[in-house]
Jmol script that loads the backbone (N, CA, C; Angstrom):
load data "model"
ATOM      1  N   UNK A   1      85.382  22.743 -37.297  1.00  0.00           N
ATOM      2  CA  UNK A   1      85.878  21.424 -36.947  1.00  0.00           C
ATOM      3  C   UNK A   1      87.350  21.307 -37.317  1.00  0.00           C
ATOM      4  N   UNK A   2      87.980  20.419 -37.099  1.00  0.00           N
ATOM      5  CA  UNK A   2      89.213  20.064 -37.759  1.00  0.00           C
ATOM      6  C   UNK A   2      89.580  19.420 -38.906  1.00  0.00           C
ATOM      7  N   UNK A   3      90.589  19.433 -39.715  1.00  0.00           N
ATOM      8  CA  UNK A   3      90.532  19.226 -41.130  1.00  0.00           C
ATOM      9  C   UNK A   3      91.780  18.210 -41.222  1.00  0.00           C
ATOM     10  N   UNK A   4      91.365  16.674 -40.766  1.00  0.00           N
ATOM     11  CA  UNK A   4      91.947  15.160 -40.690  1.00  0.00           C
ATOM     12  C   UNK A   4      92.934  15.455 -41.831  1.00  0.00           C
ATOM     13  N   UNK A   5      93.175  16.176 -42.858  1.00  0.00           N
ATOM     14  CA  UNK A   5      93.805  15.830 -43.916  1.00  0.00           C
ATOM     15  C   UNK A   5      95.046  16.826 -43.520  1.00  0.00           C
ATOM     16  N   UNK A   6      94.926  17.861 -42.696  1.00  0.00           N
ATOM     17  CA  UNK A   6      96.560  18.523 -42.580  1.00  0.00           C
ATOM     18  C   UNK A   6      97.260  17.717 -41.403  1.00  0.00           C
ATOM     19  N   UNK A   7      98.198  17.716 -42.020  1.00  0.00           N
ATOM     20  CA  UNK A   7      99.731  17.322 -40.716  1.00  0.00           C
ATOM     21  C   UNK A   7      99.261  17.836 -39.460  1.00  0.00           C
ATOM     22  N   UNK A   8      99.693  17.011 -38.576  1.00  0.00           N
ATOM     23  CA  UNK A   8      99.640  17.500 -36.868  1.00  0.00           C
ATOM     24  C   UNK A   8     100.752  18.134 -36.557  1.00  0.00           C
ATOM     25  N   UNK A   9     101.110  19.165 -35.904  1.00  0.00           N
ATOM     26  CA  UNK A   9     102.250  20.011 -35.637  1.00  0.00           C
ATOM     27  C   UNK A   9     102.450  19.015 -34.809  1.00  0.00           C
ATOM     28  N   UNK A  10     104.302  19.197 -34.212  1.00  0.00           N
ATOM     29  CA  UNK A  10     104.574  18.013 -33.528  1.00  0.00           C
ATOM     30  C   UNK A  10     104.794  18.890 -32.181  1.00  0.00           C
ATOM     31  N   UNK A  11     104.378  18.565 -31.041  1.00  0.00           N
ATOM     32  CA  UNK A  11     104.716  19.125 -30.242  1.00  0.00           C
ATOM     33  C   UNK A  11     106.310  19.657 -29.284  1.00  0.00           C
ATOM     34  N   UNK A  12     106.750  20.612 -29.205  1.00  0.00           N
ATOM     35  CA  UNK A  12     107.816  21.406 -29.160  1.00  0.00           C
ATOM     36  C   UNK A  12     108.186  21.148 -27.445  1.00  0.00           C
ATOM     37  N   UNK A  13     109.263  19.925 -27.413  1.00  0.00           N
ATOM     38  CA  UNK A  13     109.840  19.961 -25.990  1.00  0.00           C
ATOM     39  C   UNK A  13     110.548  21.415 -25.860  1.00  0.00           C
ATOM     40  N   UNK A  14     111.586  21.393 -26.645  1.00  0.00           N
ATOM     41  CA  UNK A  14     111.952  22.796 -25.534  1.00  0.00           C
ATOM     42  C   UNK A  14     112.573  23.661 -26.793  1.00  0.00           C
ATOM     43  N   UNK A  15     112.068  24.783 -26.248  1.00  0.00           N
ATOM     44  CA  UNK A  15     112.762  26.100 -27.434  1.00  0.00           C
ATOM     45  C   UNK A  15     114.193  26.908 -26.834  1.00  0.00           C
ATOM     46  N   UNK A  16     115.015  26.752 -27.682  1.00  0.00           N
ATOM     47  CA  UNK A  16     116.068  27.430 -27.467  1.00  0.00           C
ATOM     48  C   UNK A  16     115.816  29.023 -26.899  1.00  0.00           C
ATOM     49  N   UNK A  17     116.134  29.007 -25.704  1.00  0.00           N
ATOM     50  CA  UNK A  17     116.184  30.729 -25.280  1.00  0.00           C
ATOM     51  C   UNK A  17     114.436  30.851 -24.396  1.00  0.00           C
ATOM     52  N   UNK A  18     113.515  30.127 -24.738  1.00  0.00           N
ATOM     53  CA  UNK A  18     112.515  30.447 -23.718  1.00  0.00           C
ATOM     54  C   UNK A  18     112.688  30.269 -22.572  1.00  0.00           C
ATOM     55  N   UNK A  19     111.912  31.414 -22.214  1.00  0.00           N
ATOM     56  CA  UNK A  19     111.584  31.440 -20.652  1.00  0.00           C
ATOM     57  C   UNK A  19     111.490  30.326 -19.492  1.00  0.00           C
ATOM     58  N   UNK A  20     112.681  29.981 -18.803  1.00  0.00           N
ATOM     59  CA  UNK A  20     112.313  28.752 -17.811  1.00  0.00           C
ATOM     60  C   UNK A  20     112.306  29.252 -16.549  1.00  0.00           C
ATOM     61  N   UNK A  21     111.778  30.340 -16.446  1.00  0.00           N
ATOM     62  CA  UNK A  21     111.306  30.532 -14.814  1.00  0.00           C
ATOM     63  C   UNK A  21     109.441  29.650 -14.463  1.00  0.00           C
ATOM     64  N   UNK A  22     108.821  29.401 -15.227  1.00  0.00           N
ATOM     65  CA  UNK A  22     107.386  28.724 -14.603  1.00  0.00           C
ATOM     66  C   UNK A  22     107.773  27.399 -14.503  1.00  0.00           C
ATOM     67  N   UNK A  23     108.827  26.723 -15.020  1.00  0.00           N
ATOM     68  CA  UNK A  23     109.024  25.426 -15.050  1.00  0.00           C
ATOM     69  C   UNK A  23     109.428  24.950 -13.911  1.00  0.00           C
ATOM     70  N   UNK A  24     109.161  23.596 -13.317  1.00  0.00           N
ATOM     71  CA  UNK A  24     109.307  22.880 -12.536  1.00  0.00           C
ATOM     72  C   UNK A  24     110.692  22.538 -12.369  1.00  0.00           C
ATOM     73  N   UNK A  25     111.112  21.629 -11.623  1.00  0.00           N
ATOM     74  CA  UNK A  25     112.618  21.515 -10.780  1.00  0.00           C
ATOM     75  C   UNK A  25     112.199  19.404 -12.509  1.00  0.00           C
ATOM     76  N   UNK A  26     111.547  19.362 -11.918  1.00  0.00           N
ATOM     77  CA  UNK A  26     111.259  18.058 -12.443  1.00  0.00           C
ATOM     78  C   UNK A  26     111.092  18.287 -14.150  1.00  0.00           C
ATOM     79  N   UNK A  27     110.102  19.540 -15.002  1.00  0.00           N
ATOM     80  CA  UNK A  27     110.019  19.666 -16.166  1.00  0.00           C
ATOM     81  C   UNK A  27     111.577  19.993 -16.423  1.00  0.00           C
ATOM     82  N   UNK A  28     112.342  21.267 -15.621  1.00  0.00           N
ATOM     83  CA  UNK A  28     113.662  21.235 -16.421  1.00  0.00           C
ATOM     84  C   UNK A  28     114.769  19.589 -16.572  1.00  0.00           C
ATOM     85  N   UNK A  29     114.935  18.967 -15.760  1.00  0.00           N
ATOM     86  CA  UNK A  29     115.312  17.225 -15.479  1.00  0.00           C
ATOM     87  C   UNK A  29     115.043  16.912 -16.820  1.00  0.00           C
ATOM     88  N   UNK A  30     113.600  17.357 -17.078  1.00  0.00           N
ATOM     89  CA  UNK A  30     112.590  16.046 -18.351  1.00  0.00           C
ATOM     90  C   UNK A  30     113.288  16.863 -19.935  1.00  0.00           C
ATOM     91  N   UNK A  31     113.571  17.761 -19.294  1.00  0.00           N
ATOM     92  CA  UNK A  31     114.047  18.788 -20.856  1.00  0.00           C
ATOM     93  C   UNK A  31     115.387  18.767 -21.022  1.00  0.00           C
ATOM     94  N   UNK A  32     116.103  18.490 -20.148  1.00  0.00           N
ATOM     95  CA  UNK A  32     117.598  17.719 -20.264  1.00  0.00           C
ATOM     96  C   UNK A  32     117.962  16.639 -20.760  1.00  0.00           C
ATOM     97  N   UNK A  33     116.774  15.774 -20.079  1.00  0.00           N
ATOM     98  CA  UNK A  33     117.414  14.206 -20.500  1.00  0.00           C
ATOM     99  C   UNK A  33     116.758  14.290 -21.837  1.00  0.00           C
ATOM    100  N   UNK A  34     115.526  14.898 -22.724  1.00  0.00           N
ATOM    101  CA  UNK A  34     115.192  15.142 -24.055  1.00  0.00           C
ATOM    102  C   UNK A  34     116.224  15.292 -24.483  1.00  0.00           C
ATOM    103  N   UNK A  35     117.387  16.564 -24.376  1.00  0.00           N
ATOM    104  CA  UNK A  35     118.287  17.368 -24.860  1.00  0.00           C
ATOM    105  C   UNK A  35     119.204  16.903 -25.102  1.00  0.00           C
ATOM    106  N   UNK A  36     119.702  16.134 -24.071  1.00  0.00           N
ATOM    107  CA  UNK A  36     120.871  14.991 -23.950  1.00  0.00           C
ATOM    108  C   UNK A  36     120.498  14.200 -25.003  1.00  0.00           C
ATOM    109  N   UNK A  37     119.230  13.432 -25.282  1.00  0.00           N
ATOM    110  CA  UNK A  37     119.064  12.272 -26.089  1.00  0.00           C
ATOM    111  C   UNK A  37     119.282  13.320 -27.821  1.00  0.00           C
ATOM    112  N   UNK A  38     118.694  14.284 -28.171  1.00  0.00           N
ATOM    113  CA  UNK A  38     118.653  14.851 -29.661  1.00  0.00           C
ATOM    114  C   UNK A  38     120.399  14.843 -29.722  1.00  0.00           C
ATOM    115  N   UNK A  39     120.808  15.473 -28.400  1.00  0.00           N
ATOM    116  CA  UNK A  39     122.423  15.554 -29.067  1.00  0.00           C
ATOM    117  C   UNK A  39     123.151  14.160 -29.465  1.00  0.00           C
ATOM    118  N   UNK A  40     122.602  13.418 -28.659  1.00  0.00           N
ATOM    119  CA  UNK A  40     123.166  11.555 -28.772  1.00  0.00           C
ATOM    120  C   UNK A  40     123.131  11.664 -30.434  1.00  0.00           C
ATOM    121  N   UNK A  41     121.573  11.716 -30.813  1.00  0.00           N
ATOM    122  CA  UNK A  41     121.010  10.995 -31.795  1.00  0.00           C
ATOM    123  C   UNK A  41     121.968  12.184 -33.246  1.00  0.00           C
ATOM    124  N   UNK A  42     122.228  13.509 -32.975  1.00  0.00           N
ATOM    125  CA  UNK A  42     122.716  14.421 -34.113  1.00  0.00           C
ATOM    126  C   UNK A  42     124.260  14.250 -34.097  1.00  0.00           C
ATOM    127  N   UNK A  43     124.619  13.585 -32.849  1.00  0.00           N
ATOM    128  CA  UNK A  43     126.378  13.013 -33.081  1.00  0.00           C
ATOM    129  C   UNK A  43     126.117  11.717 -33.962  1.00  0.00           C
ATOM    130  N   UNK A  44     125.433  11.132 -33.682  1.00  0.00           N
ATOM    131  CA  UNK A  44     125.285   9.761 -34.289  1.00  0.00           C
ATOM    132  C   UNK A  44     125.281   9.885 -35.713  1.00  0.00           C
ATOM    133  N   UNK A  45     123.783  10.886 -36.002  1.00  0.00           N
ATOM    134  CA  UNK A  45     124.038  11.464 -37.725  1.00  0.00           C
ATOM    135  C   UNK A  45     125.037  11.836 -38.394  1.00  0.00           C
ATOM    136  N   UNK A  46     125.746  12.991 -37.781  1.00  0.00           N
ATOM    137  CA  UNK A  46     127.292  13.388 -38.044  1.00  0.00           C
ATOM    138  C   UNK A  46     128.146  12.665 -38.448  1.00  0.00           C
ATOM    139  N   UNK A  47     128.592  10.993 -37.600  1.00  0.00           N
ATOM    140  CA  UNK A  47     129.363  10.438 -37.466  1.00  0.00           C
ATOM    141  C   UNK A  47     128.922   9.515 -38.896  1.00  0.00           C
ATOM    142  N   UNK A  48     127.803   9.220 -38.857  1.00  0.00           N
ATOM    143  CA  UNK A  48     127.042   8.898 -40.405  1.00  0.00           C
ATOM    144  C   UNK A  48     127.565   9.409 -41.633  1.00  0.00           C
ATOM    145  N   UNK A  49     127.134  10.535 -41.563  1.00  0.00           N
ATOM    146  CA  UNK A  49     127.476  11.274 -42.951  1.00  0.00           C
ATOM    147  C   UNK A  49     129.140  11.172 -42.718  1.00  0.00           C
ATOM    148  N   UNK A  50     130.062  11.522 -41.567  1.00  0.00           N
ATOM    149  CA  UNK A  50     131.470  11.454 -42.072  1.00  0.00           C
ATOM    150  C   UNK A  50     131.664  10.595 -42.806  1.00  0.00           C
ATOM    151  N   UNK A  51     131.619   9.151 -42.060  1.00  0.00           N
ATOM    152  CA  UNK A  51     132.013   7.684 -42.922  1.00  0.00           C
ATOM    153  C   UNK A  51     131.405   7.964 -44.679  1.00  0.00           C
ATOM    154  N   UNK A  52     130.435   7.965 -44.549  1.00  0.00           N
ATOM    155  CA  UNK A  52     130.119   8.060 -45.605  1.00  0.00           C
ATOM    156  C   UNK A  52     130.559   9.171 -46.620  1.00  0.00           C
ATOM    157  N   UNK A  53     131.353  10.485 -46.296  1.00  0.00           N
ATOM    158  CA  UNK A  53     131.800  11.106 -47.054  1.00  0.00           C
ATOM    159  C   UNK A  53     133.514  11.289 -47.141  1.00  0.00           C
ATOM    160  N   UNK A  54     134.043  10.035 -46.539  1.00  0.00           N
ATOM    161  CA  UNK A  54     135.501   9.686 -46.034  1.00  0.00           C
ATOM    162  C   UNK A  54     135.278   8.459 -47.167  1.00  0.00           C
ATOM    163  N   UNK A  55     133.804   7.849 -47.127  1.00  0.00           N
ATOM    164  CA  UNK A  55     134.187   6.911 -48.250  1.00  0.00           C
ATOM    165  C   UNK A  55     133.737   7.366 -50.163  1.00  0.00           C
ATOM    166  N   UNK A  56     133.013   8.492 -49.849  1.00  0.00           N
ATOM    167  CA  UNK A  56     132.998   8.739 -51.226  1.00  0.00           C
ATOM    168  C   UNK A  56     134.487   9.371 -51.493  1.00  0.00           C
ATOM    169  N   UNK A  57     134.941   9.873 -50.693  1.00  0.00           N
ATOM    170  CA  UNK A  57     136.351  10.805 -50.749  1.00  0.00           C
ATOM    171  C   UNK A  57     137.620   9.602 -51.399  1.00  0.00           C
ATOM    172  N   UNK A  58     137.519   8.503 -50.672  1.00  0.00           N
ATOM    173  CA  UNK A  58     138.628   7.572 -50.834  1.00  0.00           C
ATOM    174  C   UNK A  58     137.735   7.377 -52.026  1.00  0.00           C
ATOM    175  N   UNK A  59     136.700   6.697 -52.600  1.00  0.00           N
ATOM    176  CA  UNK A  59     136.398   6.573 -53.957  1.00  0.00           C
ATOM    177  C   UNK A  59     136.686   7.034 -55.105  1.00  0.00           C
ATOM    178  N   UNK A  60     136.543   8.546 -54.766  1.00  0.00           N
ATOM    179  CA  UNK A  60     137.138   9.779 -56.112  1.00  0.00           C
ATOM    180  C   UNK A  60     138.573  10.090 -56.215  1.00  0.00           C
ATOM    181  N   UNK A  61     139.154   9.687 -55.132  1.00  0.00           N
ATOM    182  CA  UNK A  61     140.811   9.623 -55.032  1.00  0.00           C
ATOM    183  C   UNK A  61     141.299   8.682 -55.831  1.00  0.00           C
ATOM    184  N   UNK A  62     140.696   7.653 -56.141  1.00  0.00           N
ATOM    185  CA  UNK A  62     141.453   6.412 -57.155  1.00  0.00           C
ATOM    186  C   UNK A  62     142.059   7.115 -58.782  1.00  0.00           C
TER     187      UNK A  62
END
end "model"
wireframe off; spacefill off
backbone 0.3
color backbone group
């Protein structure tokens, strides 16, 4: 049976470097606009941590 108490693996939109010849005209579209959105969301983080380490920086400069 299955064992309710381990983590669910999360399912894997797209792996860097696999094989996209079985894929659809429509699955590659759906794995772009995924791709597009993680990069949105890891500029966004980036831009996070700068401020925030532009302001510990001006802090320790005093």
């Amino acid at each position: 049976m299955f064992d309710d108490s381990l983590p669910m693996k999360k399912k894997t939109v797209h792996e860097v470097g696999q094989d996209l010849s079985p894929l659809s005209i429509t699955e590659i579209e759906e794995r772009i606009t995924a791709l597009q959105a993680e990069i949105e969301r890891l500029g966004a983080a980036r831009r996070d941590k700068l401020k925030t380490q532009a302001a510990a920086d001006a802090l320790f400069k005093l």
